[in-house]
N, CA, C and O atoms as a DFTB+ gen file, in Angstrom:
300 C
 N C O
     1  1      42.775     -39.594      33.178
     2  2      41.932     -39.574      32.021
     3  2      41.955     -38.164      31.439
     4  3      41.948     -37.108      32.071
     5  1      41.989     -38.365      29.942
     6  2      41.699     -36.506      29.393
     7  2      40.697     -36.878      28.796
     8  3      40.581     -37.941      28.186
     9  1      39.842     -35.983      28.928
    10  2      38.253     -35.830      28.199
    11  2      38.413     -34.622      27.417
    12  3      39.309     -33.790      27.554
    13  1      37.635     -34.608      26.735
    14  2      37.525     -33.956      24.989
    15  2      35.858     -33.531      24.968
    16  3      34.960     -34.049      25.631
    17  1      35.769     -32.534      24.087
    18  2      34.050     -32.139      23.607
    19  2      33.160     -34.059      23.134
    20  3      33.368     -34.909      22.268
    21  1      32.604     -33.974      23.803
    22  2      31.520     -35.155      23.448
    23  2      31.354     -34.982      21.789
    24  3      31.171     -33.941      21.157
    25  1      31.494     -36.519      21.241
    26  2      31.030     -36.955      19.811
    27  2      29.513     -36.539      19.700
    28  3      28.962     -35.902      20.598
    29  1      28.792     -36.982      18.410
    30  2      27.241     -36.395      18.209
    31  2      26.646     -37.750      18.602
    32  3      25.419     -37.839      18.569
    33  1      27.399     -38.868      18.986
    34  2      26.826     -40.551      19.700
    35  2      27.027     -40.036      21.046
    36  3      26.057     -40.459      21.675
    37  1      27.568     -39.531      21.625
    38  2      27.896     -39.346      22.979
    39  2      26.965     -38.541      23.606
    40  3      26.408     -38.827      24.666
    41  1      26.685     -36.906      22.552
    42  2      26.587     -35.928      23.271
    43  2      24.980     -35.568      24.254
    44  3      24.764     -34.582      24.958
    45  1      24.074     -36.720      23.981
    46  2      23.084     -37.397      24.590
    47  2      22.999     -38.182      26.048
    48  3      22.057     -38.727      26.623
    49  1      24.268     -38.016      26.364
    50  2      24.736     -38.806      27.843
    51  2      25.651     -37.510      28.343
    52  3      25.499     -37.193      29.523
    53  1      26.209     -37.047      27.868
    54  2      27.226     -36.068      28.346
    55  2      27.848     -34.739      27.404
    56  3      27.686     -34.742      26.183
    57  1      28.335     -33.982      27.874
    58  2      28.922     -33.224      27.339
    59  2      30.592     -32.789      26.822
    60  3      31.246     -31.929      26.233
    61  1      30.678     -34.006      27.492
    62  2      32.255     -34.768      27.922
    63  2      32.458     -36.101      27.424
    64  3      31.610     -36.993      27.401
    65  1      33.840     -36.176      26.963
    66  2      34.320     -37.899      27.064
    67  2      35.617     -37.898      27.075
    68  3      36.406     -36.970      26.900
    69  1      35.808     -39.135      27.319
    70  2      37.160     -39.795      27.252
    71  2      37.985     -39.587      25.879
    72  3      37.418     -40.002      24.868
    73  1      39.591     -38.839      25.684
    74  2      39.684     -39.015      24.484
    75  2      40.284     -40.658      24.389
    76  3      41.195     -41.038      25.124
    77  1      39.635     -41.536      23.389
    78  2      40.667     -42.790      22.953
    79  2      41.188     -42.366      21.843
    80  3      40.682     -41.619      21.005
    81  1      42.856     -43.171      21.860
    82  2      43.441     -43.200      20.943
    83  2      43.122     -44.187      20.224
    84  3      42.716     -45.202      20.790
    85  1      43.216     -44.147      18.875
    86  2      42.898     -44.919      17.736
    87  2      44.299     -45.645      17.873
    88  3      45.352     -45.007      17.850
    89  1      44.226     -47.434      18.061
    90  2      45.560     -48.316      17.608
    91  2      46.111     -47.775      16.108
    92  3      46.922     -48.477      15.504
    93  1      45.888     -47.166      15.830
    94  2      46.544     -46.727      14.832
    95  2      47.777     -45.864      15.117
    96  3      48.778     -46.031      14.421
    97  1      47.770     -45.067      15.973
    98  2      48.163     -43.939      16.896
    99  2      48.920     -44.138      17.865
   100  3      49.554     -43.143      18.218
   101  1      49.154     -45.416      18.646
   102  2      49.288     -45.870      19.427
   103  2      50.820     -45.650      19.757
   104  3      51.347     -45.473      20.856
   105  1      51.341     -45.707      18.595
   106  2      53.146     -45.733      17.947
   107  2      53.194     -44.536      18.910
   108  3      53.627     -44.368      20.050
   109  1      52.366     -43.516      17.685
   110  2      52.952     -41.943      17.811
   111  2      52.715     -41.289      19.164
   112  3      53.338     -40.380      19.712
   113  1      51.911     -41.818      19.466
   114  2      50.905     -41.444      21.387
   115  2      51.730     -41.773      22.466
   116  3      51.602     -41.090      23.483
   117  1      52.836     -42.995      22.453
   118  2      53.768     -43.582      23.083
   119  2      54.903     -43.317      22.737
   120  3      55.552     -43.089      23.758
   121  1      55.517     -43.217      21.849
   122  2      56.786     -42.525      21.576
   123  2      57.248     -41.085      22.145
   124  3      56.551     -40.157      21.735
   125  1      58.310     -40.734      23.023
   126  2      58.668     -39.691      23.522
   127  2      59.033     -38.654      22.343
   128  3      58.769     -37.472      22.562
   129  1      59.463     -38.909      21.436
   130  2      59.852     -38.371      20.298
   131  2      58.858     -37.654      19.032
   132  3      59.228     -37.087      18.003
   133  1      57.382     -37.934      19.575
   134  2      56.582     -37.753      18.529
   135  2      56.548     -36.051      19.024
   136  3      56.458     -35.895      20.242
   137  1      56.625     -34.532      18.007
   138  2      56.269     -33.425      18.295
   139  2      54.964     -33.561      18.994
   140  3      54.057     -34.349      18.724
   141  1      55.026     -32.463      20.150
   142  2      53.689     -32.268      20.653
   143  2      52.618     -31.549      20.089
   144  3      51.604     -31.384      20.767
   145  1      52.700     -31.057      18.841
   146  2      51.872     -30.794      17.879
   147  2      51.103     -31.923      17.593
   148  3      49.928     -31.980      17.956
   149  1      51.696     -32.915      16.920
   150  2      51.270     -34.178      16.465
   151  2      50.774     -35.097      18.051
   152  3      50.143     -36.092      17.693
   153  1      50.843     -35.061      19.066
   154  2      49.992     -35.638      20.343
   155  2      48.959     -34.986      20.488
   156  3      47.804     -35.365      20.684
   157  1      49.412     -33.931      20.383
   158  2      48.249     -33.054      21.023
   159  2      47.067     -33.017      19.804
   160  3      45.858     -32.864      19.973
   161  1      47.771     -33.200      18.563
   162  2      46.222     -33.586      17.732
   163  2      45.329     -34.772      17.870
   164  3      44.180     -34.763      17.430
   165  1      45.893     -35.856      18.520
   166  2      45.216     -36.662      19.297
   167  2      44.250     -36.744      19.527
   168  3      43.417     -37.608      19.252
   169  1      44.182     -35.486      20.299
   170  2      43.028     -35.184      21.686
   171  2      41.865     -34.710      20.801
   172  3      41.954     -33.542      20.423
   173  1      40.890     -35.343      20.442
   174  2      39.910     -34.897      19.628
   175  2      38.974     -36.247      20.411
   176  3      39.164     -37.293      21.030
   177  1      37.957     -35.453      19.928
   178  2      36.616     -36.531      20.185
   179  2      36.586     -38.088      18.526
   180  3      36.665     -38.013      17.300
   181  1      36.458     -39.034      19.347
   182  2      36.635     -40.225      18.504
   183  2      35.773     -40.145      17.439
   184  3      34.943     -39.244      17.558
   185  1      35.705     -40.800      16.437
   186  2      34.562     -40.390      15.290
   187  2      33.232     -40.993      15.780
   188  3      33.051     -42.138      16.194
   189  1      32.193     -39.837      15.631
   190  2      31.011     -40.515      15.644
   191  2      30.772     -41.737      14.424
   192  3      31.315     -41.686      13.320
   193  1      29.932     -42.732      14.832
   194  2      30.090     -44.073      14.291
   195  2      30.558     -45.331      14.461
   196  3      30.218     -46.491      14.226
   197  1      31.398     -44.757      14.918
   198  2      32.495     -45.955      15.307
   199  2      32.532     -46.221      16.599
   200  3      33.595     -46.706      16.984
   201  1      31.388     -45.996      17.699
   202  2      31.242     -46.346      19.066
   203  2      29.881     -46.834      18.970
   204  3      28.905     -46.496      18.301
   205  1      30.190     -48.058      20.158
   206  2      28.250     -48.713      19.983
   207  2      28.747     -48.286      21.223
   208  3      29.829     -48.180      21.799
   209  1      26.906     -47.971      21.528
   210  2      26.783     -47.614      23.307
   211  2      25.165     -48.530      23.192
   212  3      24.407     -48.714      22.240
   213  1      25.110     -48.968      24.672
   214  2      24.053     -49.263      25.178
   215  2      23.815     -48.918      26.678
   216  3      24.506     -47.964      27.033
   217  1      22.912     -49.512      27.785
   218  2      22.235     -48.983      28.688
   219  2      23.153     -50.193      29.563
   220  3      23.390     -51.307      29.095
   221  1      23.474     -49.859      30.526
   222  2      24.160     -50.656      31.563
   223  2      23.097     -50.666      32.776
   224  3      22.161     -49.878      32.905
   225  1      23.584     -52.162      33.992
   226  2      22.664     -51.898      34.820
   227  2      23.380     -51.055      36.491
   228  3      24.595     -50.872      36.575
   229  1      22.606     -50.716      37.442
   230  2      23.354     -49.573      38.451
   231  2      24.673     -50.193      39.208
   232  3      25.329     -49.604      40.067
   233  1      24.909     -51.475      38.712
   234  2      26.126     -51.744      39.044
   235  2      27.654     -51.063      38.472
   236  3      28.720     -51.311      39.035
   237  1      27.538     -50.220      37.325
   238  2      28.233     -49.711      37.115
   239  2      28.815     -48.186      37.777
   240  3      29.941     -47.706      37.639
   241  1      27.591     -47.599      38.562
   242  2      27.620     -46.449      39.384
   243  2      28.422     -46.724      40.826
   244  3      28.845     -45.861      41.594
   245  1      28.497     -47.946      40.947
   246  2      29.663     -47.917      42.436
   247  2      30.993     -48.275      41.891
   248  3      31.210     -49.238      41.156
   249  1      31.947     -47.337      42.355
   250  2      33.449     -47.581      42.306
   251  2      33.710     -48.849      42.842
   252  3      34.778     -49.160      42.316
   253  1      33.323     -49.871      43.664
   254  2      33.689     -50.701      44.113
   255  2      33.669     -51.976      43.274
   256  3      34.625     -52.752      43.245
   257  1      32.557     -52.154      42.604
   258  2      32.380     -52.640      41.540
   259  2      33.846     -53.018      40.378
   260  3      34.724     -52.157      40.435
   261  1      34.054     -53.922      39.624
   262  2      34.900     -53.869      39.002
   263  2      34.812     -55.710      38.327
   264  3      35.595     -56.652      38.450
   265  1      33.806     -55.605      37.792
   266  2      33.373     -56.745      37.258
   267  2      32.606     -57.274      35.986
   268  3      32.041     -56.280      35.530
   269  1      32.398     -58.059      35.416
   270  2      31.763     -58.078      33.588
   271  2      30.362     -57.360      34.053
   272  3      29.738     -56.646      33.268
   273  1      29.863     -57.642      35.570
   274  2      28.365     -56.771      35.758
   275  2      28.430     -55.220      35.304
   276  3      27.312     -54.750      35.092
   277  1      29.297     -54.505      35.150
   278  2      29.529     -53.235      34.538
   279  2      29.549     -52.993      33.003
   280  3      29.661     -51.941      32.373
   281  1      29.432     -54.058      32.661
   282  2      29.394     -53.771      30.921
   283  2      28.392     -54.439      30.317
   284  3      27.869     -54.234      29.221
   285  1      28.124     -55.436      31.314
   286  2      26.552     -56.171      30.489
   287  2      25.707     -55.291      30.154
   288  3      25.816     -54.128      30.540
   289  1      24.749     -55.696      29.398
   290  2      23.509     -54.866      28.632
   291  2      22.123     -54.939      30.144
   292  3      21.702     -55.927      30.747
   293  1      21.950     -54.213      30.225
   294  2      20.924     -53.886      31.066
   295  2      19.648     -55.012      30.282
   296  3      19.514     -55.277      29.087
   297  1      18.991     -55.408      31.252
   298  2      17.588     -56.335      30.703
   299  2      16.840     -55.238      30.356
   300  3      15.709     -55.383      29.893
């Protein structure tokens, strides 16, 4: 995983995140051929807006875990 400066949706949980690539990107992110100028601009924090977050329940805190119980909405 490469993590990036936390979005202004994020930066309330962490100070850190995951960078995702936008499917848009996907070409240029996978192609061996793309300059590493152009990858490496990539690596930015995703746009605030465009992420919904909600509250998960503590099943998501064990690695062992690996099930839809990790993404459901907490009651």
């Amino acid at each position: 995983m490469i993590a990036t400066a936390a979005n202004e949706d994020y930066r309330a949980v962490h100070d850190r995140m995951p960078v995702i690539i936008p499917a848009s990107a996907y070409a240029r992110w996978l192609d061996p051929s793309t300059p590493l100028a152009e990858v490496t601009a990539l690596l930015r924090p995703y746009p605030a807006g465009e992420m919904e977050g909600y509250a998960v329940g503590p099943a998501v805190s064990k690695v062992a875990n690996d099930g839809p119980e990790c993404v459901e909405p907490a009651a």
